[in-house]
C-alpha angles and dihedrals in degrees: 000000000000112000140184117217115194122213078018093166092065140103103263078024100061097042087050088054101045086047090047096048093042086060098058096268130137107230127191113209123207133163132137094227105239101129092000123085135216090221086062087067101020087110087050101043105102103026117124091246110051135066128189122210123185110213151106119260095204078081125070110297127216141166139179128242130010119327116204094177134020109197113198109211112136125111127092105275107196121075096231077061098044092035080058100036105037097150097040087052089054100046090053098054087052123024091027090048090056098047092056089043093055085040094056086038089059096043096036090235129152119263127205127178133217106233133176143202093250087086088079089054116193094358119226082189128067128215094029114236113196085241079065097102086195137233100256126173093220084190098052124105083245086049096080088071100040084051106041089049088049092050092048094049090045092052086050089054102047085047087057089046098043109037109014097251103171096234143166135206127212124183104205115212117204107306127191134182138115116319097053113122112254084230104044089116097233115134103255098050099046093057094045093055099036090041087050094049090047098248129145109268103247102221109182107219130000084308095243088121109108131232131177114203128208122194118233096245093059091044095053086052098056099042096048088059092051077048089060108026104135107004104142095083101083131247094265091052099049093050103034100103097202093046091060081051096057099046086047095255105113119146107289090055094100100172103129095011094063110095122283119204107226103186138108103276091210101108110207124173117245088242089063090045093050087049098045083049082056098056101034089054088040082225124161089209117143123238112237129201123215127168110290104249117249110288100358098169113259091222135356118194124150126236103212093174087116092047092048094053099041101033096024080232140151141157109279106172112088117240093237102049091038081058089054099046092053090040081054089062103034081055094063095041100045 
């Protein structure tokens, strides 16, 4: 396949392309930098089957030659990033969402979506099914990533609907792994920095706020077969309209176009996190409280029924040991 990843120098970015090329696949990698690093791809710059575009997919995208897969996964993804670029997160989600779609339109690619569990906001529900439509504050500073993330999954699936554009759809629960900035401001990268320098862990809140982490490994797996589900029927036969009707797949068949929660079902406060960093990194360092920001979620669990049952997928790395591979590489950067 030749694909095109967008904010593929990012975290979640750079780990999809090194899988994909790894596979035999050719990979595009585009991404403006903003919250991405070249660091991220500089192993992979040079190699036959990777290319690396700097640009900004909010502006007319094109790209030569045929496309099989468009993978959207460029917005800034912490909240210290979308807290700082609240316009450039929303645009994103929207303008940048409607060029690749047009793109894997035009190419009849298929088109999936990074997703995330802030869609479902400050949950009322726990754990979160994909069927859970959310409790989100639109008008909140964190609002700016829940909604741009709901208006970008709400555009993939009208141009499913509408014209037949083979997509997925992953929510993406908290992931963690090497390549994330030692200042992106999430939660496991913040203790392990702070708990590593010495410096006090800074928990919002009493801690009693839940969290459940996913490392990256586990994540791209799952993702990449949510890439290639399927892929067996041709090009012609995932776009042909009248062909997915007559196999009684139109548009509103949904059945592997709905959502799919990728993320490690085993819910932990961030208290217990901060403490299991503490002891991972055998570090002295205090805990610290300081006010919970507006509309940080309760509770966040996944529910991966659905990706059991379609990808025959679930979480395999240990926590613990997930927490001392990524220590490991935050010892070596910092």
């Amino acid at each position: 396949m030749r694909i095109l990843i967008t904010g593929g120098a990012g975290f979640l970015g750079s780990h999809l392309s090194d899988v994909l090329v790894q596979s035999g696949h050719s990979v595009i990698c585009m991404d403006n930098l903003l919250t991405g690093r070249v660091e991220n791809i500089a192993h992979l710059i040079g190699q036959e089957r990777f290319s690396f575009v700097k640009y900004n997919v909010c502006d007319y995208v094109h790209v030569e030659g045929p496309l099989d897969a468009v993978m959207h996964f460029a917005s800034p993804a912490s909240p210290q990033d979308y807290l700082e670029f609240p316009i450039a997160t929303l645009k994103v989600g929207a303008l940048g969402t409607h060029k690749v779609l047009g793109l894997a339109k035009a190419k009849g690619a298929r088109f999936l979506l990074a997703s995330t569990s802030e869609v479902y906001g400050d949950p009322l529900v726990n754990p979160q099914p994909e069927s859970y439509w959310g409790n989100v504050n639109p008008l909140s500073p964190r609002g700016v990533y829940d909604e741009a993330k709901r208006f970008a999954e709400a555009l993939t699936m009208a141009y499913h609907r509408y014209h037949a554009v083979d997509t997925r759809i992953v929510r993406i629960f908290n992931t963690f792994g090497p390549r994330m900035r030692p200042n992106d401001g999430r939660v496991v990268s913040n203790f392990i920095v702070q708990a590593l320098q010495g410096k006090p862990l800074s928990v919002f809140g009493d801690g009693s706020q839940t969290r459940s982490f996913c490392y990256v490994d586990d994540l791209v797996r799952g993702i990449t077969g949510l890439l290639l589900l399927d892929s067996d029927r041709s090009v012609e036969q995932r776009t042909d309209r009248k062909f997915l009707m007559t196999q009684n797949k139109d548009a509103n068949d949904t059945s592997m176009h709905d959502p799919v929660n990728i993320g490690n079902p085993r819910e932990l406060t961030v208290l217990e996190i901060a403490k299991l960093v503490l002891k991972l990194t055998n570090s002295a360092s205090p805990i610290t409280h300081h006010p919970l920001p507006a509309d940080d979620p309760k509770v966040r669990r996944p529910d991966i029924s659905r990706a059991r049952n379609l990808l025959k997928w679930e979480p395999q790395v240990q926590l613990e040991d997930a927490l001392r591979r990524t220590i490991d590489y935050f010892r070596k950067v910092i």
